[in-house]
N, C-alpha and C positions, 0 to 999 in steps of 0.2 A: 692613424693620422696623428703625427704629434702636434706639440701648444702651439706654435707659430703658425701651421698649415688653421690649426680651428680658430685661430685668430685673426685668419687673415679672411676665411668665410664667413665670419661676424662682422667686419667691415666691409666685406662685399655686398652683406645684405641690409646694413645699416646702409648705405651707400644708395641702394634702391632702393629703398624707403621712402630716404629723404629726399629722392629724384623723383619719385610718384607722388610724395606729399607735397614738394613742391608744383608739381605740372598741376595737381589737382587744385591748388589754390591759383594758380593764376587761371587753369580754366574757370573759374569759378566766378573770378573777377571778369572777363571776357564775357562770360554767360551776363552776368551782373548787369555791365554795364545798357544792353538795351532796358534791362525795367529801372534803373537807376532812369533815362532817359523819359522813360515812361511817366514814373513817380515824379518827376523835377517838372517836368514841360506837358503834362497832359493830366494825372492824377490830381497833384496838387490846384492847378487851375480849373477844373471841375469841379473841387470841391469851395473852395473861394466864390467862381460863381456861383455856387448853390446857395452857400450863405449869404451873396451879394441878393442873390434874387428875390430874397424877404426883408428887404431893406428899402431905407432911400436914401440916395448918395448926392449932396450936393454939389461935391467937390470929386476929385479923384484920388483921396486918400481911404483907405480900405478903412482906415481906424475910425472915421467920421463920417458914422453911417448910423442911420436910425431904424430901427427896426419895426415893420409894420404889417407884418404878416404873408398874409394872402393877401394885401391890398394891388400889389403889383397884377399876379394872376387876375384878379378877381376886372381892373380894369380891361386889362385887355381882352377881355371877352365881353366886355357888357361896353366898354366906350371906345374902343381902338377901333375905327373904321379902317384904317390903312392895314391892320393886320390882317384883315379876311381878306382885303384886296389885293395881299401880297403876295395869299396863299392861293387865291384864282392864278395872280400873272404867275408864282412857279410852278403850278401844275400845268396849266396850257403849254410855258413854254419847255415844262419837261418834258411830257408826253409828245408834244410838237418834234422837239429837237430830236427825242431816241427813237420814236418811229421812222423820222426821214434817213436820219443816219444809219439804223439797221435796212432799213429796204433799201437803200441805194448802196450800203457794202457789200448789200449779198449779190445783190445783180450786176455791178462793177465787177465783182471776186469771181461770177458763175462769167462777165465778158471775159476776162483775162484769163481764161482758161484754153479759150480757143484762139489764142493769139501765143502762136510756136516761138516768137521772138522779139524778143524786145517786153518781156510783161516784168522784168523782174526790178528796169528799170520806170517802168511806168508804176510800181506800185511802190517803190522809193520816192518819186516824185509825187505823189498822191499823200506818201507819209511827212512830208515834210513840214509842215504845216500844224502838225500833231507836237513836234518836239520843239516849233517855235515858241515862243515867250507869248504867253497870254495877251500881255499889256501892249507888246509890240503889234500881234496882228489885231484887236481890237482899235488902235490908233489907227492903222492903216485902212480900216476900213470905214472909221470915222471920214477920214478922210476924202474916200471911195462915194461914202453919199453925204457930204458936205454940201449945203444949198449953196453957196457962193461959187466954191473953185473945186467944185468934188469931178470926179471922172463922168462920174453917171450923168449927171446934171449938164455938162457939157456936149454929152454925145445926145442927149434928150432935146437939147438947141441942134445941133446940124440936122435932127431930124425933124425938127419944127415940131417939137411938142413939149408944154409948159414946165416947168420945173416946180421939184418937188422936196419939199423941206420933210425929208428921208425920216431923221430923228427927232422932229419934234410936231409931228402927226400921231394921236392916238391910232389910228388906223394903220401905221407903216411903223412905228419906232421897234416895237416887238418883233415885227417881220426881219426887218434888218438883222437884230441880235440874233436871232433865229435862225439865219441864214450863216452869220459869221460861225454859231458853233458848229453847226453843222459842217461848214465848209473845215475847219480847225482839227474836227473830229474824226473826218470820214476816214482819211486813213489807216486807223488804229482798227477800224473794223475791217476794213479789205485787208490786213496784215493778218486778221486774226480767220478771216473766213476764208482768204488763200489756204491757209497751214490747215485748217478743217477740212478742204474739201479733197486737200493732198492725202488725208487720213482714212475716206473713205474706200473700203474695202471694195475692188472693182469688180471682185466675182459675183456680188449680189447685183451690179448695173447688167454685166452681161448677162447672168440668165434671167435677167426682168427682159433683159431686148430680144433675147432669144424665143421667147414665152410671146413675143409680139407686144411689150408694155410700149406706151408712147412720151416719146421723151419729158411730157408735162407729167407725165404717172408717175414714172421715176422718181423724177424731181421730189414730188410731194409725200411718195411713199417711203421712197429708200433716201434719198440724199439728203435733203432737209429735216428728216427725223435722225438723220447720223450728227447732224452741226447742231440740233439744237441745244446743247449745253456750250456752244460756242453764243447763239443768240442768246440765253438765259441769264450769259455771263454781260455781255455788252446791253443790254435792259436792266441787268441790276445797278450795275458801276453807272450806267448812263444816267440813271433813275437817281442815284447818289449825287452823282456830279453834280447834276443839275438843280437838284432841289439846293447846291449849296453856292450855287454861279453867284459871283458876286463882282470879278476884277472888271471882265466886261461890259456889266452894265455899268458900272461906276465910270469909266470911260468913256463909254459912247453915248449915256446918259446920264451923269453925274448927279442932277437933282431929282432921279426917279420918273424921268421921260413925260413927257405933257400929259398931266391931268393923272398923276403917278400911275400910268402904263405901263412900266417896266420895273417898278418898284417891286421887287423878288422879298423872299420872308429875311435873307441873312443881308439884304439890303437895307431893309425897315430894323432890323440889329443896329447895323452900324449908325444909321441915323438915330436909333435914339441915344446910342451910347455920347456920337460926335457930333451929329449934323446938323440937328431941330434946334438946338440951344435953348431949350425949356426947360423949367425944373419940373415941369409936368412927367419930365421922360428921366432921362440918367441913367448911369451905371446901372443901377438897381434893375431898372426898369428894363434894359438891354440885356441882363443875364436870364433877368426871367422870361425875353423873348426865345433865348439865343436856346432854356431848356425846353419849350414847347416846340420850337422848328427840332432839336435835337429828336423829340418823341416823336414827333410827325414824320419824320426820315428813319425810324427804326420801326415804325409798324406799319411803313411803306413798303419798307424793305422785305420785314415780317411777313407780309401779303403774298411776296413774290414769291419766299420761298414755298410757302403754303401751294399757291398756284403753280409753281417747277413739278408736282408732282404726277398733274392730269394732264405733261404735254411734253415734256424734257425726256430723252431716251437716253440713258446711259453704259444702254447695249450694244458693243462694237458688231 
């Protein structure tokens, strides 16, 4: 090969190089940018709260903050009456809301099975609801049991019977919320336990029917041990969401519901940061709420996966 030919192979391969060294830096920066997103909007602000949370903040400037230890902790555990009461109404209304909404998708998702036509639009119309805006169907259903001019309330008159102040009854304001996530929620679970039960491997139902098994045997043996990591997953995220509900209640009970009822743990957050207007409470006071609900939803969470292992099959 003479000079020009070897010459021109060294620029071929300098050429790829520089065309690898570049692709590799912009992948790089591509990769980058979600923990850039990470570090700016979620690192950074956990650690500010952490150091907000041994403080006390008069104001809302980060710089004008006094530093007082464990005082913040140490109240809320020995004088914060509202914070144990916030942590009864999110656990009732967690447990409340992901038990109705898992049993009612599986049996919804096990109806629409035997329905040859028309289920694909029935279970779009059941998801609808799921990808609506929080804020919007909570107002609406504000609206739904409003004691003045709500729906409910009116149909409760043609039928001659007394009206009922929906959201602002300890006895009922919970219910309500209860009902709206559920109704909000259900069909992200008939979405997810449709596509589950599409997955189940039919030769193990036919020779359970063959063998003379009855359709409830089935069910609990073979079919429902196939979805359970389809349940495991909708009880954990459920279990999540909800310890963190906070748009709706603020909505449909804005001051934390009669006799704070509805007052959830990231609801008694934002009240102490914006709502109480005490210097009893504050920034300070709100971060070191906001890392004990954080702890309490990570060895909730912790619990379940612990439990996934004496009930979850992940044998096809």
């Amino acid at each position: 090969m003479n000079r020009a030919g070897e010459n021109t192979v060294k620029e071929s391969k300098l050429f790829k190089l520089g065309m690898n060294r570049r692709r590799n830096i912009a992948g790089t920066v591509f990769a980058m940018s979600p923990l850039i997103g990470f570090f700016l909007f979620s690192f950074v602000p956990m650690c500010l709260s952490l150091y907000m949370s041994f403080g006390e903040m008069k104001t809302f400037d980060i710089f004008d903050i006094e530093m007082v230890g464990f005082a913040n902790y140490i109240h809320i555990f020995t004088e914060d009456s509202l914070f144990f009461k916030s942590i009864l109404n999110s656990f009732v209304y967690a447990i409340t809301t992901v038990l109705l909404r898992t049993v009612l998708a599986l049996l919804i998702a096990m109806l629409l099975r035997g329905i040859t036509h028309g289920h694909k639009l029935i279970s779009a119309i059941l998801f609808i609801p799921f990808v609506c805006s929080v804020i919007a169907t909570s107002v609406m259903w504000k609206w739904v049991f409003d004691y003045n001019y709500g729906v409910l309330n009116d149909v409760m008159d043609m039928l001659g019977l007394p009206r009922v102040d929906w959201l602002h009854e300890t006895s009922t304001a919970m219910g309500v919320i209860i009902l709206q996530t559920v109704w909000g929620n259900l069909g992200f679970g008939i979405i997810l336990y449709t596509a589950a039960f599409a997955a189940v491997n039919r030769s193990y139902i036919e020779a359970a029917s063959i063998d003379g098994a009855s359709r409830l045997c089935i069910f609990f043996r073979i079919e429902f041990p196939m979805v359970s990591p389809t349940t495991f997953y909708l009880i954990v995220m459920g279990f999540i969401n909800a310890l963190q509900s906070f748009a709706n209640f603020l909505v449909m009970t804005p001051n934390g519901g009669p006799d704070y009822s509805t007052l959830t743990m990231v609801f008694h957050v934002y009240n102490s940061a914006f709502g109480y207007l005490n210097f009893d409470y504050g920034m300070g006071y709100a971060s070191a709420l906001s890392w004990i609900v954080g702890i309490i939803v990570i060895l909730f969470t912790a619990a379940n996966f612990w439990l996934e292992k004496k009930w979850v099959n992940y044998e096809v």
